[in-house]
Each structure stands twice: as structure tokens, then as C-alpha cells.
C-alpha positions as CSV (number, residue, x, y, z in Angstrom):
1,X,-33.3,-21.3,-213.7
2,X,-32.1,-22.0,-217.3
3,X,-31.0,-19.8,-220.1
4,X,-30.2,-17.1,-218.0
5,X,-26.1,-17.0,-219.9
6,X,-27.1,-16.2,-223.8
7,X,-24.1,-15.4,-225.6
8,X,-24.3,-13.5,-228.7
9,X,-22.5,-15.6,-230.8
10,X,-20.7,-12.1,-232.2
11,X,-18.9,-11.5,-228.9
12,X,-17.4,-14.4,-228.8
13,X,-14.0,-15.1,-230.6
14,X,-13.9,-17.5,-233.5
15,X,-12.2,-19.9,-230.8
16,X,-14.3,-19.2,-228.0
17,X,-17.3,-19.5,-230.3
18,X,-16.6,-22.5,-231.4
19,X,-15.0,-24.0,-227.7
20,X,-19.0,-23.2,-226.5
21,X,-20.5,-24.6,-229.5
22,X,-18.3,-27.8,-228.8
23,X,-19.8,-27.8,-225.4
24,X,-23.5,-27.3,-225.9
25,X,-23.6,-30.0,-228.5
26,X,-21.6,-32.2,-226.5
27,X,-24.1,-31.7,-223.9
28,X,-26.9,-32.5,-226.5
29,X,-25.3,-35.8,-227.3
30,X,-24.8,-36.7,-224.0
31,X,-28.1,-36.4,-223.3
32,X,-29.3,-38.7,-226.1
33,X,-26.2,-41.6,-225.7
34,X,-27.2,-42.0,-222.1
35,X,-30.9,-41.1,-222.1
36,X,-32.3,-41.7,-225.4
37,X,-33.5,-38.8,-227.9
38,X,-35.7,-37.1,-225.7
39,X,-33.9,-36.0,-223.1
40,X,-32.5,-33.7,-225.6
41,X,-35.3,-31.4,-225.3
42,X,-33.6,-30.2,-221.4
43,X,-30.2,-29.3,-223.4
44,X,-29.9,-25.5,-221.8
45,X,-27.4,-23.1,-222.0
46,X,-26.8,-23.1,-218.5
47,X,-26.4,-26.6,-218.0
48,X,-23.3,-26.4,-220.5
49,X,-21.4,-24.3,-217.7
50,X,-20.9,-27.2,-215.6
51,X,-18.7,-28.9,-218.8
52,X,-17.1,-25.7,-219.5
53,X,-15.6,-25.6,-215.9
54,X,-14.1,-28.9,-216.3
55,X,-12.8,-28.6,-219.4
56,X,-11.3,-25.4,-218.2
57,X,-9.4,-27.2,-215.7
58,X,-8.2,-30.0,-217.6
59,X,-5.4,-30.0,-219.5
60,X,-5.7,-29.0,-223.2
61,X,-6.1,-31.8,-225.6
62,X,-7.8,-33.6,-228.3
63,X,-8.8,-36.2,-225.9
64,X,-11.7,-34.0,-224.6
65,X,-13.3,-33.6,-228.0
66,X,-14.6,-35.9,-230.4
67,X,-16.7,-35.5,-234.4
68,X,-20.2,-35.8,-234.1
69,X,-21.8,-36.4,-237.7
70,X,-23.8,-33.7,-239.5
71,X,-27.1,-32.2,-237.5
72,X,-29.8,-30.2,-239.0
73,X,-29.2,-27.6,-236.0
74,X,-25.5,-26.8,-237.1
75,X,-26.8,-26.9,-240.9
76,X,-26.2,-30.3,-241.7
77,X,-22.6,-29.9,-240.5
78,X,-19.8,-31.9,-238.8
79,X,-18.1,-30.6,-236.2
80,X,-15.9,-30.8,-233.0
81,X,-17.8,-31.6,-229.9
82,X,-17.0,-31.8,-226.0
83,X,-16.9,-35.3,-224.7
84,X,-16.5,-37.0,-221.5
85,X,-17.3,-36.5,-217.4
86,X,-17.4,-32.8,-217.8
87,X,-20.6,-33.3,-220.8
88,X,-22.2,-36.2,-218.6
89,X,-22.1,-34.3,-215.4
90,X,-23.7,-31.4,-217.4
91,X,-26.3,-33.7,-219.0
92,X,-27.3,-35.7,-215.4
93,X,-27.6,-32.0,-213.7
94,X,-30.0,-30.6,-216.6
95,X,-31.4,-33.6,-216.2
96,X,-32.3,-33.1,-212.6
97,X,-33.2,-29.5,-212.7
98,X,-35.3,-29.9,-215.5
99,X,-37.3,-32.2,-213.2
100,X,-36.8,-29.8,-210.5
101,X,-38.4,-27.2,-213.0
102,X,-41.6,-29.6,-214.0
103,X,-42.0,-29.8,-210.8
104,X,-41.9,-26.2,-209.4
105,X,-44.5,-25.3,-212.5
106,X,-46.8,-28.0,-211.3
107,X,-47.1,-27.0,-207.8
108,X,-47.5,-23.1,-209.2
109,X,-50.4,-24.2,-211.0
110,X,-49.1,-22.5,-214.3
111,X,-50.0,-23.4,-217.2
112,X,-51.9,-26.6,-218.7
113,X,-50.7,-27.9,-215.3
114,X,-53.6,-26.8,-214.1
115,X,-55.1,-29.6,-215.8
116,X,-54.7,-33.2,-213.8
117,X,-54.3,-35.2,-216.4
118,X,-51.1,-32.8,-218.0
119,X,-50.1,-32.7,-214.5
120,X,-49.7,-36.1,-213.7
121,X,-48.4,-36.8,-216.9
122,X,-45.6,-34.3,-215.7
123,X,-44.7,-35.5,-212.9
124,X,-44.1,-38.7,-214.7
125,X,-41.6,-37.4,-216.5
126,X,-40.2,-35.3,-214.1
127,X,-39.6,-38.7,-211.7
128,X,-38.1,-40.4,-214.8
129,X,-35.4,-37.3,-215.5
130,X,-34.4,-38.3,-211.8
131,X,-34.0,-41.4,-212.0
132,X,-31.8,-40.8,-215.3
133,X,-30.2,-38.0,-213.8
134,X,-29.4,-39.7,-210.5
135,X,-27.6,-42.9,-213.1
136,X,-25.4,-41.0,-214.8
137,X,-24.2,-39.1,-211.2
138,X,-23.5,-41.6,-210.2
139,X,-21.1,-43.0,-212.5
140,X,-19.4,-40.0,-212.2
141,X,-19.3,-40.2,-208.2
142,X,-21.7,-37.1,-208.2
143,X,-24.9,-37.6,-205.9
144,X,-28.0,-36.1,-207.1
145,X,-29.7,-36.5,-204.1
146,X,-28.4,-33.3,-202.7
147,X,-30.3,-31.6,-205.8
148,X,-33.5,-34.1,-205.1
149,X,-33.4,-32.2,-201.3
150,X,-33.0,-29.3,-202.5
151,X,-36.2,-29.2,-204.8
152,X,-38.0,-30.9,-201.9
153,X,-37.5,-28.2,-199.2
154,X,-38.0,-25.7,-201.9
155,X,-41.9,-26.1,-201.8
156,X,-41.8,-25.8,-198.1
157,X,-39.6,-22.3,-198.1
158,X,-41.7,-20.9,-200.4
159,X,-44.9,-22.2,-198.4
160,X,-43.9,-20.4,-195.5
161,X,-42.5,-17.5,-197.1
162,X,-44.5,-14.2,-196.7
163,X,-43.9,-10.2,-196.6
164,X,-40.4,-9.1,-195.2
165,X,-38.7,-12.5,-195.9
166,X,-35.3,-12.5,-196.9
167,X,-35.0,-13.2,-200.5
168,X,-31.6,-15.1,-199.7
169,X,-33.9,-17.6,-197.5
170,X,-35.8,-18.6,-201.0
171,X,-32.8,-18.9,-202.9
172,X,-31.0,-20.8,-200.5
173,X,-32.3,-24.3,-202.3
174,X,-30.7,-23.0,-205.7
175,X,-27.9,-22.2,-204.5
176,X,-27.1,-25.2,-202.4
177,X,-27.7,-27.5,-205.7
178,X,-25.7,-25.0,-207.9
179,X,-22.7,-25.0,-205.2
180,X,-22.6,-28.8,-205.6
181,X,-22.6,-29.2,-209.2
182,X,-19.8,-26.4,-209.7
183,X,-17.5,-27.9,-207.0
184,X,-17.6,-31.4,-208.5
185,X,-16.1,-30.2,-211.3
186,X,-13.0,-29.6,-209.3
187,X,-13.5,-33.5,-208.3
188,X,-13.7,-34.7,-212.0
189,X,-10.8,-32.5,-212.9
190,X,-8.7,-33.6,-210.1
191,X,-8.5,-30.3,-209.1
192,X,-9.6,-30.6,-205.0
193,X,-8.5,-27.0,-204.6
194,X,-10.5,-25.8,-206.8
195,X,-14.0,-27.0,-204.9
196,X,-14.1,-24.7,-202.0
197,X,-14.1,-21.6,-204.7
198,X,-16.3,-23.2,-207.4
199,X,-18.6,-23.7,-204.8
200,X,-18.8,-20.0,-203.3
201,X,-19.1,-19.4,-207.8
202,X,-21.9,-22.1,-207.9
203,X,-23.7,-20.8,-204.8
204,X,-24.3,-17.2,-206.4
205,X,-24.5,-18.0,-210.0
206,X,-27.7,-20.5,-208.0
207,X,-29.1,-17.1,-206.2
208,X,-28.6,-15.1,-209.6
209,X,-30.2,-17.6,-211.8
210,X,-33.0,-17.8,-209.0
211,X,-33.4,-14.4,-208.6
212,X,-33.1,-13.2,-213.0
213,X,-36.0,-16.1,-213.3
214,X,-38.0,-14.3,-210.6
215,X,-37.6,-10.9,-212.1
216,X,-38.4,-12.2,-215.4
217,X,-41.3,-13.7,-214.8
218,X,-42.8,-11.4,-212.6
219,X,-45.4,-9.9,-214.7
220,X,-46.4,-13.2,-215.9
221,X,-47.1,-14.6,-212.5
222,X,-49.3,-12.1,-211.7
223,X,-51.1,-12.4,-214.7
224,X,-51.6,-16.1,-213.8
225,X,-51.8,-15.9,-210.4
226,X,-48.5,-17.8,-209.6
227,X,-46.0,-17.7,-206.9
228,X,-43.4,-15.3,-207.3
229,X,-40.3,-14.9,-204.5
230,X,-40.5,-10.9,-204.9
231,X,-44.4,-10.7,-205.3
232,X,-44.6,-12.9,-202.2
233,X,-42.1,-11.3,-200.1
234,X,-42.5,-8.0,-201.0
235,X,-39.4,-7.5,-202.0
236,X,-37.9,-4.8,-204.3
237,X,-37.1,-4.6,-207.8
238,X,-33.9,-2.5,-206.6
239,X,-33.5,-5.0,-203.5
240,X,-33.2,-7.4,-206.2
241,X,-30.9,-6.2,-208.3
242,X,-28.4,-5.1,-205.4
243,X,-28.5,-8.9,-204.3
244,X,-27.7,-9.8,-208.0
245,X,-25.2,-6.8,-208.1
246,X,-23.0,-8.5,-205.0
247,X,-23.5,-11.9,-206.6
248,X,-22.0,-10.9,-209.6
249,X,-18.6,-9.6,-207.4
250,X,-18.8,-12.2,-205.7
251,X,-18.3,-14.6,-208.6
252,X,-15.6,-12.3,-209.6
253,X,-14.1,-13.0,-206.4
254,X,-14.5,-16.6,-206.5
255,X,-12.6,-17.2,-209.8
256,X,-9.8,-15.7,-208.9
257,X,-9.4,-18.6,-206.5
258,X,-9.7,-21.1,-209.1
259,X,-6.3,-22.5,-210.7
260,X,-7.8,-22.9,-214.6
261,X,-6.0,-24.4,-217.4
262,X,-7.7,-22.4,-219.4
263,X,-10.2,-19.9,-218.1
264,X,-11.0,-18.3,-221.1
265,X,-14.4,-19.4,-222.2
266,X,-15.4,-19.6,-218.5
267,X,-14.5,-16.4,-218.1
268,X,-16.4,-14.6,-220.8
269,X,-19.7,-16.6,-219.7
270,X,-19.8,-16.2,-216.0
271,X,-18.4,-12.7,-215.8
272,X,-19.1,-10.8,-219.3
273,X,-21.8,-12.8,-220.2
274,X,-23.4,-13.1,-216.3
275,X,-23.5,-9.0,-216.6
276,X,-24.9,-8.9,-219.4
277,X,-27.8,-11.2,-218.5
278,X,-28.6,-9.2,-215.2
279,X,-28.7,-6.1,-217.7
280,X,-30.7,-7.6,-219.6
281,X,-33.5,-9.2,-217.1
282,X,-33.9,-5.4,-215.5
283,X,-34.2,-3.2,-218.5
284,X,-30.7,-1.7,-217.9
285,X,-27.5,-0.7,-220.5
286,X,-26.0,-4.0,-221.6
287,X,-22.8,-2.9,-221.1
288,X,-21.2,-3.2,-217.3
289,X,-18.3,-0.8,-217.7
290,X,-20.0,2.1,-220.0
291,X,-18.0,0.5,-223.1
292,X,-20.5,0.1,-226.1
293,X,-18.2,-2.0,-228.8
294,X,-14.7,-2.4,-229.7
295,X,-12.6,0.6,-229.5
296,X,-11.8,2.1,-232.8
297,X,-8.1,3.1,-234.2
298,X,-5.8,4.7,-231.6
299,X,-5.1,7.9,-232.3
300,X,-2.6,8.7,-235.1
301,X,-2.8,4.9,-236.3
302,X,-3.6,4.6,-240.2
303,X,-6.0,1.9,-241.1
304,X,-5.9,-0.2,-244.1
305,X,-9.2,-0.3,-245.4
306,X,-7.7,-3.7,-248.0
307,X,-7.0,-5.3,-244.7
308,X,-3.1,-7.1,-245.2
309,X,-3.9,-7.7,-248.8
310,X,-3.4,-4.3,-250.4
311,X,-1.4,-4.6,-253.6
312,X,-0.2,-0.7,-252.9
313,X,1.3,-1.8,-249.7
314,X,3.2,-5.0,-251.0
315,X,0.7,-7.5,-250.0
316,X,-0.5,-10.3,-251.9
317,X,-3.4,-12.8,-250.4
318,X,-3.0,-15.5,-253.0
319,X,1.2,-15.5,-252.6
320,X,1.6,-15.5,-256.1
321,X,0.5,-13.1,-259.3
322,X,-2.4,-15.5,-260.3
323,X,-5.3,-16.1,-258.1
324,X,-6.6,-19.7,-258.0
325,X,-9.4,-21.1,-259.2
326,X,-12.6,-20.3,-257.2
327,X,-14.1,-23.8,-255.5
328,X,-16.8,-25.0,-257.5
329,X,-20.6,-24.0,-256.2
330,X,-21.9,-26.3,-254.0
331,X,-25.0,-27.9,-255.4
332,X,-27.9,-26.6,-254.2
333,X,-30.3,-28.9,-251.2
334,X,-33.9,-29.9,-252.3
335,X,-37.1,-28.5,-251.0
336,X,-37.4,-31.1,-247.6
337,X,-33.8,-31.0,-246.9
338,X,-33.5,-27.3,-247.2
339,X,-36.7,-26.6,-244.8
340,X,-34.9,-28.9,-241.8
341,X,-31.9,-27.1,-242.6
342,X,-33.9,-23.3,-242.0
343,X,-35.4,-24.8,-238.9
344,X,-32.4,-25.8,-237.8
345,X,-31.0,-22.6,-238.8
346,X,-33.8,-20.5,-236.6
347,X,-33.6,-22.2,-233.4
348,X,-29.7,-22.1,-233.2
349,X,-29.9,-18.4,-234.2
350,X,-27.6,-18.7,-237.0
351,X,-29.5,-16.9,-239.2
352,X,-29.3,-13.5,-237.0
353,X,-25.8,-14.6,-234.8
354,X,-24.0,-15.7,-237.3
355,X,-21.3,-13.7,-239.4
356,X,-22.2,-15.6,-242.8
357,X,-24.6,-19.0,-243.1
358,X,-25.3,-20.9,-245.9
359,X,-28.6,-20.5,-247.6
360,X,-31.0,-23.5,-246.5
361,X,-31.5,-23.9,-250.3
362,X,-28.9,-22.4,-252.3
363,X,-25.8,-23.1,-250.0
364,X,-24.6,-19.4,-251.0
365,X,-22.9,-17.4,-248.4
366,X,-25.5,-14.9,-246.5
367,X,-24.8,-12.1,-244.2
368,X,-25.8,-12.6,-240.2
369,X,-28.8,-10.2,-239.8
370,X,-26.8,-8.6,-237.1
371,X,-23.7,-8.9,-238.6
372,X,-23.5,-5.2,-238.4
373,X,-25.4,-4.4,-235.0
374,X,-23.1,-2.3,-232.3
375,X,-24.4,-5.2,-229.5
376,X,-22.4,-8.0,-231.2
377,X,-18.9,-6.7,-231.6
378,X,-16.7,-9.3,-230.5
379,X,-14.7,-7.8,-227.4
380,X,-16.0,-5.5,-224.9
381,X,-12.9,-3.6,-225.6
382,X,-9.8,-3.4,-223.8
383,X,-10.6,0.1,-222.2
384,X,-13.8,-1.4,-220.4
385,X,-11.8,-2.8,-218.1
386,X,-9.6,-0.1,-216.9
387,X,-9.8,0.0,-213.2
388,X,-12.2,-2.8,-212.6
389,X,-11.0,-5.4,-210.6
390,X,-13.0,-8.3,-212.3
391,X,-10.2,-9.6,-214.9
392,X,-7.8,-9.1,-217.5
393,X,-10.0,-8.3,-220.5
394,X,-7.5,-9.3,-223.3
395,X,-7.0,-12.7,-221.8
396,X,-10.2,-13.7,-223.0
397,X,-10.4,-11.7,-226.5
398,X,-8.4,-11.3,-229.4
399,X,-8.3,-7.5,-229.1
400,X,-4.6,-7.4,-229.2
């Protein structure tokens, strides 16, 4: 159930990028003020959604965001970080899902938790994420418990499960603990209209992210020997993805509802982004509406290949006839510092997602490996969205 909404960090405008950066280190710090530095290791992308949707229906303002101090994972760099209900509601429902997840691995069998020892030092940690999980709810007026019951009846659905049940009857547990999380976003943000729709969102982004981890996984159940909703059932891989299909309108839908103060960034992750991830779990184009990049010049339109800065067409990026000075180099890190620094670099994807990073050692600028790829322009395009009904594609990009 987590990580199904990746974002290429290339699709993403600079202020959208750095809007869900703010978010998922905000939900990383949460994490470690309330539950120590452990807990950071459940920090997941999807998690993060639940603080997007309330800061999407807040009101705009510095009082959401705070500086965190430099971390190895942003390059030893400060920066701008969601703060807050929204980040602690995220952090005490990754907390509880992560148990959920322990959990569901431990009664599959998979892994080293086949081994009783590993096992029961699982489920040791799993009840300790609940308990952590279940604090911080409730000092936000959420109850986990309705996530606790959810994971409990889940091992009895899928006990009884068996060939020709509906897949909808499986996901059913997700989605009830998904519904609840999105609609209390609504409460937080003192938004009560809001939690009827949110919770029709949360309920299919529950079945989606239910049904993309099933698909996923498939082959590596079976390998294993694991429990698997479609194996079990029977169940299609086109039944599947005609149930993810609907849940994806259906989210469409759903939004619409939902008065935002700002829907960008929620936007891009649970419509654009939500596509994108069904694409990519079944082996299909990544691209929804048959649009593959940013559309190029209109016809007729001349291009400036200086960009505004052409001397031949009166422009002048320094605003003067001198340039200044060039900023002296930055001094370059030592061997240790410069290894946390490409770890850091690695797991946040930087290195590939980025347009430019600094070098780990030299702190000169370097080119994102993918800088260039045709799967990380920034905007779907405009045109991709001609005659859809799902949303107003320049809303949500700077493509003008």
C-alpha cells in the first residue's frame, strides 16, 4: 500500500516540486519529533498525501512551513518544510499502516518472517507503531482504531476469500481506512464539506493502492508461495485494471467536490500522477491522454534559442554592459562528508531526477541523468487534456 504515487521530480514545477518536497520532509520530521528517529524509516510517499490535502485546503501562508537544518538526504541543505496537523496526521497514519503492513507480511509468511524469532520481533514493532500512531491521532481528534479494525478483519476477508470473489470485498479494509484518513483532513482544515468527497477520494485511492500492490506483486507471491487477492480469487489482470480504471474517474469525480485553497499539488499527485502509477504497475504507455511531453512551438511562432537574453534582440541578463563577478567556488567536502552526501544523493533520486545537483565532492554543478529523457518533461502538455473531463491542465503547470 505505499509508494504507489512516485513523482518524477521533472514533471513537477519548480513550485510544485518544491511544495512536495516540503511535505515529505515534513512528514520525515514529524516522524522523528513525535516518535524518535526510527520511525523515520515508514516515511512513504503516500503517506505525504494526507498533509498535502490539508494544506491544500488551508489558507496560504508561512504559518504552515517552517526551516529544518541541513540533511544528508537534501545534500546537506536547508530548506522549507511542511509543519503542523496536516504532517502529524500524515506521520500517525504511516505509522499505522506500516504496522498494518508488518503485519499482513507476517501472516503471508514472506520473507525472513518465516522465521519465529524475526517474526515476533515484528510484531513487536508493529504493536509499538500503534500505539505511537494511535498518540499522535489522537491529539489531532483522529481515531486510529478505525484503521486497527480494518487490519483485523483484513486477515479474516482474505481467509475466506476463494475463486469468484469479488475483488472489491478484499479491498474493502483499505479502503475504509483510506476513506477515514482523507476525510479528516476536511476536519483539521475546518473544511466539514469537504469530508463526504475526500472520503469517496480516500475510498478508491484505498482500492487502487490495494489493488497496484496486488498486481505488483503478483509474480513474487507465487514465487514464494504467498497470498495474493487476484491469485486467490481468480481474478483477472484486465478485471483488475477496469476496477483501477473506474477508481481513477472516480477520484476525478470526487475532487471536483472538494472546495481547495489551492489544489494544485493535490491535483497533479492524485490525478496525473495516480495515472501514471496504474500505467506503470500493468506494463502500459505512461501517458493517459496519448500526449508524450510538452508540446513544442505553435505553428508559425519563432523561438529564441538565447532564451530572453539575446543581445540581437535588445536583451541584456545582467541589466547593465558589465557582467558581475562570478560567486567564488564553493570549497570542495572531504572524503566522509562527501560519501553521506552521494548516499543521500542516491536514495532521494537526485542524482537521476534532478535538473542539476552538486557533486558529493566537488560541489560543481552536474546535469540530472534524465535531465534530457522525454518521460520527465514538466507538463503533460496543455493539449492532453482536450476533451477530458478530469481537470484544467494549466491550473496545475506553468505551460502558459
Amino acid at each position: 500500500m505505499f509508494g504507489i504515487v512516485r513523482p518524477c521530480t521533472h514533471r513537477l514545477t519548480e513550485g510544485l516540486k518544491a511544495d512536495w518536497m516540503a511535505h515529505l520532509c515534513g512528514l520525515c520530521l514529524a516522524l522523528r519529533a513525535d516518535h524518535g528517529q526510527f520511525a523515520r524509516v515508514v516515511t512513504n510517499y503516500d503517506g505525504l498525501i494526507v498533509s498535502v490535502l490539508t494544506d491544500a485546503q488551508s489558507p496560504r501562508g508561512e504559518a504552515g512551513r517552517r526551516t529544518a537544518g541541513p540533511c544528508p538526504l537534501r545534500g546537506l541543505r536547508t530548506a522549507s518544510v511542511a509543519k503542523g496537523e496536516g504532517a502529524r496526521l500524515a506521520a500517525s497514519v504511516s505509522l499505522v499502516l506500516a504496522s498494518a503492513k508488518i503485519r499482513d507480511h507476517v501472516a503471508d509468511r514472506n520473507g525472513l518472517l518465516r522465521r519465529r524469532p524475526v517474526a515476533a520481533a515484528a510484531r513487536k514493532v508493529a504493536a509499538g507503531w500503534d500505539r505511537a500512531g494511535a498518540r499522535t491521532g489522537a491529539g489531532l481528534g483522529f481515531d486510529t482504531a478505525v484503521l486497527v479494525d480494518a487490519v483485523d478483519r483484513q486477515v479474516g476477508i482474505e481467509e475466506l476469500a476463494g475463486p469468484g470473489t469479488p475483488l472489491t470485498v478484499i479491498t474493502e479494509p483499505t479502503e475504509t481506512a483510506t476513506a477515514a484518513a482523507f476525510a479528516h483532513t476536511a476536519v483539521l482544515a475546518g473544511r466539514m464539506g469537504n469530508a463526504a468527497p475526500l472520503a469517496e477520494a480516500g475510498r478508491l485511492f484505498g482500492r487502487l493502492a490495494h489493488l497496484l500492490d496486488a498486481v505488483e506483486d503478483r509474480a513474487s507471491d507465487a514465487a514464494e508461495g504467498a497470498w495474493n487477492p487476484l491469485t486467490a480469487t481468480g481474478a483477472t489482470t484486465a478485471q483488475a485494471r477496469r476496477l483501477c480504471d473506474d477508481a481513477l474517474h472516480g477520484i476525478r469525480l470526487a475532487l471536483r467536490d472538494v472546495e481547495f485553497a489551492d489544489s494544485s499539488l493535490a491535483h497533479v499527485l492524485l490525478v496525473h500522477e495516480l495515472r501514471r502509477s496504474v500505467d506503470r504497475a500493468f506494463g502500459t504507455a505512461g501517458c493517459a491522454h496519448g500526449s508524450h511531453g510538452a508540446p513544442g512551438p505553435h505553428p508559425g511562432q519563432r523561438t529564441n534559442p538565447y532564451g530572453d537574453g539575446n543581445p540581437y534582440q535588445g536583451g541584456n541578463p545582467y541589466g547593465g554592459g558589465i557582467p558581475p563577478m562570478p560567486p567564488p567556488p564553493k570549497k570542495p567536502r572531504g572524503l566522509i562528508p562527501g560519501c553521506f552526501v552521494a548516499i543521500g544523493l542516491c536514495c532521494t533520486c537526485q542524482i537521476c531526477c534532478s535538473d542539476t545537483f552538486d557533486g558529493p565532492w566537488s560541489r560543481r554543478k552536474h546535469e540530472g541523468w534524465c535531465s534530457s529523457c522525454d518521460c520527465c518533461n514538466s507538463c503533460d502538455g496543455c493539449g492532453s487534456c482536450d476533451g477530458c473531463d478530469c481537470c484544467d491542465c494549466c491550473s496545475c503547470c506553468d505551460c502558459g
